[in-house]
Backbone as ProteinMPNN parsed JSONL, in Angstrom:
{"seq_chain_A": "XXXXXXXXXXXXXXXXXXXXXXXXXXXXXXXXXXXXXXXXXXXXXXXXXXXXXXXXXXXXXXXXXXXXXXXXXXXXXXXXXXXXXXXXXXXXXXXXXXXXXXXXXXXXXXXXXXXXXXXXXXXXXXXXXXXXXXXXXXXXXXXXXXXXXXXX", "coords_chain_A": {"N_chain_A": [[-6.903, 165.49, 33.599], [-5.16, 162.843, 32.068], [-5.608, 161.886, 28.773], [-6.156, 158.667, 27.357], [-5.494, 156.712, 24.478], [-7.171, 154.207, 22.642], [-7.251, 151.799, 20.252], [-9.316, 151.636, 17.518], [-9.955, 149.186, 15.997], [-7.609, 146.732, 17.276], [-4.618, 145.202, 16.782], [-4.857, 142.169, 15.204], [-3.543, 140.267, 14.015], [-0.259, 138.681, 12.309], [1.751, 141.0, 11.74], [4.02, 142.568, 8.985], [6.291, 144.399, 9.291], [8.675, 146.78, 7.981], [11.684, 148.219, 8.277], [12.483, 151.555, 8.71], [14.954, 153.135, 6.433], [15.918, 155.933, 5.59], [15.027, 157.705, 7.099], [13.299, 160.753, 8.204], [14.45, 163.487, 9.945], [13.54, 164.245, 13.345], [11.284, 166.292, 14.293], [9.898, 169.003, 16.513], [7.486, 169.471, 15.861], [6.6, 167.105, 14.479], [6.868, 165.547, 16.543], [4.493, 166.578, 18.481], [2.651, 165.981, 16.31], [2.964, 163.156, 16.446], [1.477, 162.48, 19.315], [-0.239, 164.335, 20.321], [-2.148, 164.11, 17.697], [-4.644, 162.533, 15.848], [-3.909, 160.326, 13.671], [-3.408, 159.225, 10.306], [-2.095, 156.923, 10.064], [-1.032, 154.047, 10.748], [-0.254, 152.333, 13.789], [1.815, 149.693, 15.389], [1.052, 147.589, 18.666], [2.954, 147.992, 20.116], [4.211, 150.281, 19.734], [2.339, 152.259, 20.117], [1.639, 151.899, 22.954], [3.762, 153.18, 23.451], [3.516, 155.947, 22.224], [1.401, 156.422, 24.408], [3.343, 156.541, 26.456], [5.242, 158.851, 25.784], [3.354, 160.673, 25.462], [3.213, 161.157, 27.981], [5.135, 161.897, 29.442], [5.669, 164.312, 28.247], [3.205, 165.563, 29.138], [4.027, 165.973, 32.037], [5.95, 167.145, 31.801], [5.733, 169.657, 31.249], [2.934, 170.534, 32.406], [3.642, 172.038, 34.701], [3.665, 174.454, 34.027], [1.413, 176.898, 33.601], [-0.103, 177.927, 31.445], [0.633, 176.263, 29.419], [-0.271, 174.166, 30.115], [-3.041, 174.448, 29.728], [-2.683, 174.485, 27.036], [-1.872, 171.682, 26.524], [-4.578, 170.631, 27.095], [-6.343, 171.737, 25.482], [-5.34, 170.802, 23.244], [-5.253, 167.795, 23.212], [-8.024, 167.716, 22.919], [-7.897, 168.456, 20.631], [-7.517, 171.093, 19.324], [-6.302, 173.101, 17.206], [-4.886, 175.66, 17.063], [-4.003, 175.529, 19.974], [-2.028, 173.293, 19.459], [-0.015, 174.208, 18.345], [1.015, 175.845, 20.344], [1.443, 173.77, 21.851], [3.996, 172.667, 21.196], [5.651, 175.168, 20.499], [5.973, 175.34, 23.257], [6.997, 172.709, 24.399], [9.026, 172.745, 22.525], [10.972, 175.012, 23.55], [11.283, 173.646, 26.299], [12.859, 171.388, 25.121], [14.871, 172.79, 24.142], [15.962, 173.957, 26.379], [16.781, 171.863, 28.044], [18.957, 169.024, 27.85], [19.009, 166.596, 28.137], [16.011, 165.7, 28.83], [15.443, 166.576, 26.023], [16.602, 164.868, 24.309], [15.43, 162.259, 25.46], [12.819, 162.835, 24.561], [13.167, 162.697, 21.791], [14.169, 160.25, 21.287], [12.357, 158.679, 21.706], [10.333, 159.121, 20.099], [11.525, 158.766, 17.9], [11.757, 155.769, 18.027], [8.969, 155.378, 17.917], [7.716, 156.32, 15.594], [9.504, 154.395, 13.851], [7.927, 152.192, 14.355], [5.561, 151.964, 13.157], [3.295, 150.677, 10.723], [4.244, 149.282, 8.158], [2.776, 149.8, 4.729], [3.361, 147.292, 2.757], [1.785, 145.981, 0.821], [0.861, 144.829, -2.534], [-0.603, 146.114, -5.511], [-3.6, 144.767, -6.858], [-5.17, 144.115, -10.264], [-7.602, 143.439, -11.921], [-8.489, 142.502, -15.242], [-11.493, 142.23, -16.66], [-12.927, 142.26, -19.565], [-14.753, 145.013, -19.811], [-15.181, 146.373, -17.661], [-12.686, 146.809, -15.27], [-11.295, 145.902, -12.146], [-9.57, 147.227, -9.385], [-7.751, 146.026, -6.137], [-5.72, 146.723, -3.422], [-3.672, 145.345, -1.241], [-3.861, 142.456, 1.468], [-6.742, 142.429, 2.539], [-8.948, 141.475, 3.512], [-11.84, 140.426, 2.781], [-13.08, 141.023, -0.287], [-15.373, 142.398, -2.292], [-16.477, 142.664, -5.415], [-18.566, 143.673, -8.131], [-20.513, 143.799, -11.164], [-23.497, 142.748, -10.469], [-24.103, 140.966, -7.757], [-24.266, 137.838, -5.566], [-24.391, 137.082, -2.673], [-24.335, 134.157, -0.653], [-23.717, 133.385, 2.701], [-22.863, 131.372, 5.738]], "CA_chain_A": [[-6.814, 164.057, 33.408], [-5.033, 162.604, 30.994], [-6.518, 160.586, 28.252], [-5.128, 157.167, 26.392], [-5.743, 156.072, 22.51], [-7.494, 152.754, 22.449], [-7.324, 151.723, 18.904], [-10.623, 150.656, 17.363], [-9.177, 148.259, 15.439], [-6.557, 146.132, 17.55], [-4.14, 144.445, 15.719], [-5.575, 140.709, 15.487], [-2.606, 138.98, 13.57], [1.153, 139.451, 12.435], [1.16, 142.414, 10.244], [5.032, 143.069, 7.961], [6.798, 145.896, 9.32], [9.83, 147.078, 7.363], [12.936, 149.149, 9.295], [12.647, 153.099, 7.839], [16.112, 153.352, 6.264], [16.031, 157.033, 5.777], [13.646, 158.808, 8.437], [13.448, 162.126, 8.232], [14.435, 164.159, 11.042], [12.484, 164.553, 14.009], [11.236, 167.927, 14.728], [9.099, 169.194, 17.358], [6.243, 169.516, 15.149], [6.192, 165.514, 14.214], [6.61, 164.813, 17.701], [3.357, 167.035, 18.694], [1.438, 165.408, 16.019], [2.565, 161.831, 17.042], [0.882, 162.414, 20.572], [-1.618, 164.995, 20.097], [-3.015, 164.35, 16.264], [-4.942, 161.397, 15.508], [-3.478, 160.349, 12.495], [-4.786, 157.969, 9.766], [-1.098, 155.725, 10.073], [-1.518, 152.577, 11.55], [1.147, 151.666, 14.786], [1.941, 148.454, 16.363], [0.561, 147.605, 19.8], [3.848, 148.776, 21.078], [3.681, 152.358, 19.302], [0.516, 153.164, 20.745], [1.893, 152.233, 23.698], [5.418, 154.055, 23.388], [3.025, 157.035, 22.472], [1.219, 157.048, 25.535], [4.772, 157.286, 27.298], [5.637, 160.296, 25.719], [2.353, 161.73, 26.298], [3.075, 161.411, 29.89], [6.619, 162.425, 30.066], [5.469, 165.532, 27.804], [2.772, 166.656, 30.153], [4.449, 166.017, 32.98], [7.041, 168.095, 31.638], [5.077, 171.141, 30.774], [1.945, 170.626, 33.219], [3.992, 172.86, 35.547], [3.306, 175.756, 33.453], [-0.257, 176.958, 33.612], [-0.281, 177.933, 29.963], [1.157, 175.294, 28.563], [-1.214, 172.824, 30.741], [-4.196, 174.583, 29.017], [-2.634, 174.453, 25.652], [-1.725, 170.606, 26.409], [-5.482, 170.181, 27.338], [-7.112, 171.797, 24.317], [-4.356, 170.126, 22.254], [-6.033, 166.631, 23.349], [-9.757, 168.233, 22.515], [-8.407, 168.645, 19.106], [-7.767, 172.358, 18.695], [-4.967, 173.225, 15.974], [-3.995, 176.635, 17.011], [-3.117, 175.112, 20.917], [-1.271, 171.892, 19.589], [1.277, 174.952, 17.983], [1.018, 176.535, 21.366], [2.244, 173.131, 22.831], [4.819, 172.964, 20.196], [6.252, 176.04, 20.995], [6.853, 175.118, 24.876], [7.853, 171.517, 24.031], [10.781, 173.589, 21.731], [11.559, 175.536, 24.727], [11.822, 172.578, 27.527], [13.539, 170.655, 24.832], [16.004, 173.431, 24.533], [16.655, 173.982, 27.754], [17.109, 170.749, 28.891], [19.248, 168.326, 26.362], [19.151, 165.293, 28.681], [14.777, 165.798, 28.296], [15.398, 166.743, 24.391], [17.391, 163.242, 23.799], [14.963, 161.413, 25.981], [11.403, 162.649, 24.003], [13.497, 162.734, 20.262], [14.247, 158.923, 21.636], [10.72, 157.82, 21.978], [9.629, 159.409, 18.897], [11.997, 157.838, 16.979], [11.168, 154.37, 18.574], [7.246, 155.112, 17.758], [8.052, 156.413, 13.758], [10.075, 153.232, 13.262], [7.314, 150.88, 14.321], [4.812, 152.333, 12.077], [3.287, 149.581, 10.357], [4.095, 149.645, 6.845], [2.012, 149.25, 3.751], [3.914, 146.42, 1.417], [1.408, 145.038, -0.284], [0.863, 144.89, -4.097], [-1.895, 146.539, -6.083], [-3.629, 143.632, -8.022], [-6.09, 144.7, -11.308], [-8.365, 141.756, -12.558], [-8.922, 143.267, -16.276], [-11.957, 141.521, -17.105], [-13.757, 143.16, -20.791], [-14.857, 146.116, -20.252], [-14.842, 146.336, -16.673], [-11.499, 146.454, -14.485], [-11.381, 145.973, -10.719], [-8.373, 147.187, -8.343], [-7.328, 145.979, -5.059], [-4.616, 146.625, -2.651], [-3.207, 144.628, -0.089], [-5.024, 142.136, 2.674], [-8.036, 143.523, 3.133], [-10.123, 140.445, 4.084], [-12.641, 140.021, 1.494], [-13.229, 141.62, -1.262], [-16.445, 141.836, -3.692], [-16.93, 143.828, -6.647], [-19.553, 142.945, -9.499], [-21.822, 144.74, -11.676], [-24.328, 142.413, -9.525], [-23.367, 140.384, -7.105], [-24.932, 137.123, -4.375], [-23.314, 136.227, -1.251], [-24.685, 133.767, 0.318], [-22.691, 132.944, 3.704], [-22.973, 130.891, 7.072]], "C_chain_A": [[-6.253, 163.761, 32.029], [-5.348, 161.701, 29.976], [-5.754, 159.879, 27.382], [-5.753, 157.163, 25.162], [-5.9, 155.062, 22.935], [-7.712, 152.611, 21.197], [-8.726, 150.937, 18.687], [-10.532, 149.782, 16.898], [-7.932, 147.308, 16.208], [-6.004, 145.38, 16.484], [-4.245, 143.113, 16.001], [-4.24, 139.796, 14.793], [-1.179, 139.763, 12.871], [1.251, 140.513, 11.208], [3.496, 142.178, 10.022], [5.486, 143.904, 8.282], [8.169, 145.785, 8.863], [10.614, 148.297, 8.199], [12.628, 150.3, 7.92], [14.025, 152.966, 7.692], [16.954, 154.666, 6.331], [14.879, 157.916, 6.001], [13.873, 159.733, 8.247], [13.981, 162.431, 9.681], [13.447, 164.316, 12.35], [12.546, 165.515, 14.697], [9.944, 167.755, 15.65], [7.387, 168.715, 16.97], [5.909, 167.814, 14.589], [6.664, 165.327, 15.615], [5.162, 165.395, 18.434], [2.244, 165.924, 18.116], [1.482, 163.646, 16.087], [1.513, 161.66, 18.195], [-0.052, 162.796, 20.487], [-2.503, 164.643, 18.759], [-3.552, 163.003, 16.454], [-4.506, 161.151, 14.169], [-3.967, 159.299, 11.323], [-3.43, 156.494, 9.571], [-1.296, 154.566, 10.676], [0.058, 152.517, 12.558], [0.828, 150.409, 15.491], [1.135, 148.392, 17.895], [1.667, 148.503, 20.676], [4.106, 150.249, 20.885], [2.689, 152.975, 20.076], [1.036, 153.191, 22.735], [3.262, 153.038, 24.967], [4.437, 155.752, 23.268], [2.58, 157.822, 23.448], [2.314, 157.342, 26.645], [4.87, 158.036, 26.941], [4.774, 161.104, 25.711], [2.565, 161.93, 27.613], [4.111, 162.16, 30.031], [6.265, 163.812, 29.181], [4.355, 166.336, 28.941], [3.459, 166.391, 31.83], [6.085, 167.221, 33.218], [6.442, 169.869, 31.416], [3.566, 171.547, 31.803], [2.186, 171.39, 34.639], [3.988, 174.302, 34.975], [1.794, 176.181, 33.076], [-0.654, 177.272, 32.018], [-0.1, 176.843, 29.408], [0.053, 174.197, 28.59], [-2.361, 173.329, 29.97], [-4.075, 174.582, 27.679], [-2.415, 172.828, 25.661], [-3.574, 169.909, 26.379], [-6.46, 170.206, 26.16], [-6.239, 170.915, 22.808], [-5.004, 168.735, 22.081], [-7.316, 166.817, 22.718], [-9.398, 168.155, 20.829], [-7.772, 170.208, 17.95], [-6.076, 172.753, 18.367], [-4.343, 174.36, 16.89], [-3.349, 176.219, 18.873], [-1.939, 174.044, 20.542], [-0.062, 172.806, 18.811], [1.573, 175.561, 19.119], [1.956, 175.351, 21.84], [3.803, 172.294, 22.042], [6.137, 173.85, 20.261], [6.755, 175.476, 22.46], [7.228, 174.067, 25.144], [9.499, 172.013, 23.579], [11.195, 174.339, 23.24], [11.824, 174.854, 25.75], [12.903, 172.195, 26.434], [14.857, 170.836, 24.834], [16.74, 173.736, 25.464], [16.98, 172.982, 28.577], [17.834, 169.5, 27.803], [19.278, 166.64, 26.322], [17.233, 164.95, 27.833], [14.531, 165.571, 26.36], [15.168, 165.108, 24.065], [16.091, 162.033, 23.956], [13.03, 161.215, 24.99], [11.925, 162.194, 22.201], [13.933, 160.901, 19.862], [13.206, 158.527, 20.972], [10.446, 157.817, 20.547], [10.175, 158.566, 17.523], [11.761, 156.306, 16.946], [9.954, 154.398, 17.846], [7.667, 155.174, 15.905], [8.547, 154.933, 13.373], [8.766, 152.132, 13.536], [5.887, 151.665, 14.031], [4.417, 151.092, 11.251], [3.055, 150.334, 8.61], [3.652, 149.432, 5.474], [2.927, 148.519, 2.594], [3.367, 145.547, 0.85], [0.94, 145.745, -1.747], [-0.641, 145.506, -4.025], [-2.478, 145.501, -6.943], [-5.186, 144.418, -8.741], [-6.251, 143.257, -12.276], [-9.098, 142.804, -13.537], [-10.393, 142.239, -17.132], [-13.089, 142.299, -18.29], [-13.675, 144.63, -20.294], [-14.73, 146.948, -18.643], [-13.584, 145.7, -15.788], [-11.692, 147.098, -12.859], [-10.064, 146.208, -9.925], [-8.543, 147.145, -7.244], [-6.114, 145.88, -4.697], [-4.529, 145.596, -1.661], [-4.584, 143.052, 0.635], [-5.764, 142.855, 3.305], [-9.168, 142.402, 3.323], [-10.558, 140.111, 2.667], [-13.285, 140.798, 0.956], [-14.272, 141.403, -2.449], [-16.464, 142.55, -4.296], [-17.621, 142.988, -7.503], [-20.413, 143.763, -9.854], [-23.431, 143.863, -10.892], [-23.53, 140.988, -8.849], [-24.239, 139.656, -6.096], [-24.17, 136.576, -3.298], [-24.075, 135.543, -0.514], [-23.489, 132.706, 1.701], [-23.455, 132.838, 4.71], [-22.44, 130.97, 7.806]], "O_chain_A": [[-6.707, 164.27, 31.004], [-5.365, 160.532, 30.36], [-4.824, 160.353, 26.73], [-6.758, 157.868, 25.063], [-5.017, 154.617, 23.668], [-8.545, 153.426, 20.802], [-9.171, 149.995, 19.343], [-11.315, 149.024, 17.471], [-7.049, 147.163, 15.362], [-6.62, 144.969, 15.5], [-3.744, 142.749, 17.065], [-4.074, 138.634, 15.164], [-0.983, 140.978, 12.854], [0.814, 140.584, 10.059], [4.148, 141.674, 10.936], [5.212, 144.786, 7.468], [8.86, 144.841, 9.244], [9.975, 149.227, 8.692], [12.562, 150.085, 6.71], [14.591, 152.666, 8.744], [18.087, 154.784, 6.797], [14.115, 158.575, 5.296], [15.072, 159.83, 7.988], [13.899, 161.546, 10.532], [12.305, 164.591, 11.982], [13.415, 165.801, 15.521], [9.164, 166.803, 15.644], [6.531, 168.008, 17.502], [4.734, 167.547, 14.336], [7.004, 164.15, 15.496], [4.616, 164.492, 19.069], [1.405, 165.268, 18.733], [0.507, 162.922, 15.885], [0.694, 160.748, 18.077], [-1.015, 162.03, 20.517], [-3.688, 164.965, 18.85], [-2.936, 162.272, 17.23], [-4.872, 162.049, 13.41], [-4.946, 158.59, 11.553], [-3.697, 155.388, 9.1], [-2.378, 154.619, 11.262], [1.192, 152.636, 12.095], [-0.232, 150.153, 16.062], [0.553, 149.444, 18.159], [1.454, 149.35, 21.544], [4.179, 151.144, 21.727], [2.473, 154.113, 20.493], [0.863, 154.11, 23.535], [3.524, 153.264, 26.148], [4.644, 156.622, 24.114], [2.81, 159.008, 23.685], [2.198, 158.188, 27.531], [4.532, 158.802, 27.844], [5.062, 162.285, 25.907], [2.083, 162.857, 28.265], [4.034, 163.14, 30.772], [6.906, 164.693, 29.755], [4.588, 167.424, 29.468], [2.87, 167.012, 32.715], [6.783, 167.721, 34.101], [7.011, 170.956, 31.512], [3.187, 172.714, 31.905], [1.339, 171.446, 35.531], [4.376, 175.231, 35.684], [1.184, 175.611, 32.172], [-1.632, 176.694, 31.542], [-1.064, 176.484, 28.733], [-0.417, 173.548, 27.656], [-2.832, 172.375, 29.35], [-5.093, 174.661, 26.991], [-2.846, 172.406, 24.588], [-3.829, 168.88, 25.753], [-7.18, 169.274, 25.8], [-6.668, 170.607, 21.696], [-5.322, 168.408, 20.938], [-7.661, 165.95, 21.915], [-10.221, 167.901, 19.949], [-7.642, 170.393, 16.74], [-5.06, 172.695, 19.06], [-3.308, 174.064, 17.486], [-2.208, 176.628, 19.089], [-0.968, 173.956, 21.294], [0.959, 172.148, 18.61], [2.717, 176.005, 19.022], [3.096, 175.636, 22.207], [4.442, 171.397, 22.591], [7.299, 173.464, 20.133], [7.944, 175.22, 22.649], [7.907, 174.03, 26.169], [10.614, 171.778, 24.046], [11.977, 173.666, 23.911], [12.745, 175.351, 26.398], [14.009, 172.654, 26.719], [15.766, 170.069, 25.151], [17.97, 173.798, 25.455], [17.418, 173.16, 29.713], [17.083, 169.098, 26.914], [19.422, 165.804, 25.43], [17.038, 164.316, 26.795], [13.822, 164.81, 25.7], [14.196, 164.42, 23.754], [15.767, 161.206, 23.105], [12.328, 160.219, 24.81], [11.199, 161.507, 21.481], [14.005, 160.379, 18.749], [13.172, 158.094, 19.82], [10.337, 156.798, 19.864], [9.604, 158.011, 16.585], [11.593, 155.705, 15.885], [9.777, 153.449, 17.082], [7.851, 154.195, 15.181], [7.881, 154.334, 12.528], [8.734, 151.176, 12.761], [5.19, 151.881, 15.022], [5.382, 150.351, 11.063], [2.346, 151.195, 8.09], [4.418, 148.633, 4.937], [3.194, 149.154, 1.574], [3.891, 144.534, 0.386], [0.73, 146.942, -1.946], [-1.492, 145.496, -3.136], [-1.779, 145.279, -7.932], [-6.034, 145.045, -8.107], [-5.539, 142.491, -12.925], [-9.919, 143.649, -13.181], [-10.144, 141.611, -18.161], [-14.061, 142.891, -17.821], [-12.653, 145.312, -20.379], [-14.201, 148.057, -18.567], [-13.426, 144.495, -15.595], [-12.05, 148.212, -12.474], [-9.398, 145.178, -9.82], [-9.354, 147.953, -6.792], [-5.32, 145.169, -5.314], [-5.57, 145.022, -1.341], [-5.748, 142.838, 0.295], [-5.636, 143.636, 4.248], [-10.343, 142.754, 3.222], [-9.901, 139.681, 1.719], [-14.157, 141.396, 1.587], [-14.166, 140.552, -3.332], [-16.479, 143.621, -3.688], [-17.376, 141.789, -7.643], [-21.072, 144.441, -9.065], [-24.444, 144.561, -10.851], [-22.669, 140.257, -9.336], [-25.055, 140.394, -5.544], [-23.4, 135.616, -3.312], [-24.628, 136.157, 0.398], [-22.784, 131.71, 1.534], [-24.41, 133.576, 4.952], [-22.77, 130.446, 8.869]]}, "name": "protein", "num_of_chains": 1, "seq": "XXXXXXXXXXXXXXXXXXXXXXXXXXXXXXXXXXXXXXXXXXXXXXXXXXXXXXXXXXXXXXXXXXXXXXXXXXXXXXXXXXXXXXXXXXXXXXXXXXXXXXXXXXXXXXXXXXXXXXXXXXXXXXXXXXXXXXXXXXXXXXXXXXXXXXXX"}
């Protein structure tokens, strides 16, 4: 069975994404750990669900090989030394097939680009002796050597 990514976090409002100008390459090994890794990047609604396409079209591509299908399975569970196992026989369909290659090196590139990307400022409130840094929108923010919140 194959299993989906539900993000715990949905994305609730319009987030900033900036076009990658110069992407790296995409190699087998960043297309593995798009699908298989959990990663700590943040993707769009449509990434997540561009990912689970190329999870499918990857085991559906390799789930005809009994090895592969048990390295695709422990690959999901988590376990490092299969997700190089399914790595390896990803590189070998991809090679042997250039229509397949095009079609997963597609996706991946689709998912990388809509990566949501961190452009916000660092702000530092220098107040005596104590200085506070925050990044970005992050809701709300308290710091204080003591501190009362009262909220309704």
């Amino acid at each position: 069975m194959l299993a989906t990514y539900t993000p715990k976090n949905p994305i609730n409002k319009l987030t900033l994404i900036t076009p990658i100008l110069s992407m790296e390459p995409i190699t087998v090994a960043t297309i593995v750990a798009l699908v298989f890794q959990t990663t700590v990047e943040k993707f769009t609604e449509a990434a997540l669900e561009k990912i689970n396409t190329l999870r499918q079209i990857i085991w559906n591509k390799l789930k005809a090989n009994p090895k592969a299908e048990k390295a695709l399975q422990a690959a999901e569970k988590g376990s490092k030394t299969d997700l190089e196992k399914v790595a390896d026989y990803l590189k070998v369909a991809m090679n042997d097939e250039a229509d397949f290659a095009e079609k997963v090196k597609g996706l991946a590139t689709e998912i990388q680009s809509l990566k949501i990307q961190d452009n916000s400022s660092m702000n530092q409130t220098n107040s005596g002796g104590q200085n506070l840094q925050n990044q970005g929108e992050v809701g709300e923010v308290y710091q204080a050597e003591t501190i009362n919140i009262n909220k309704t």
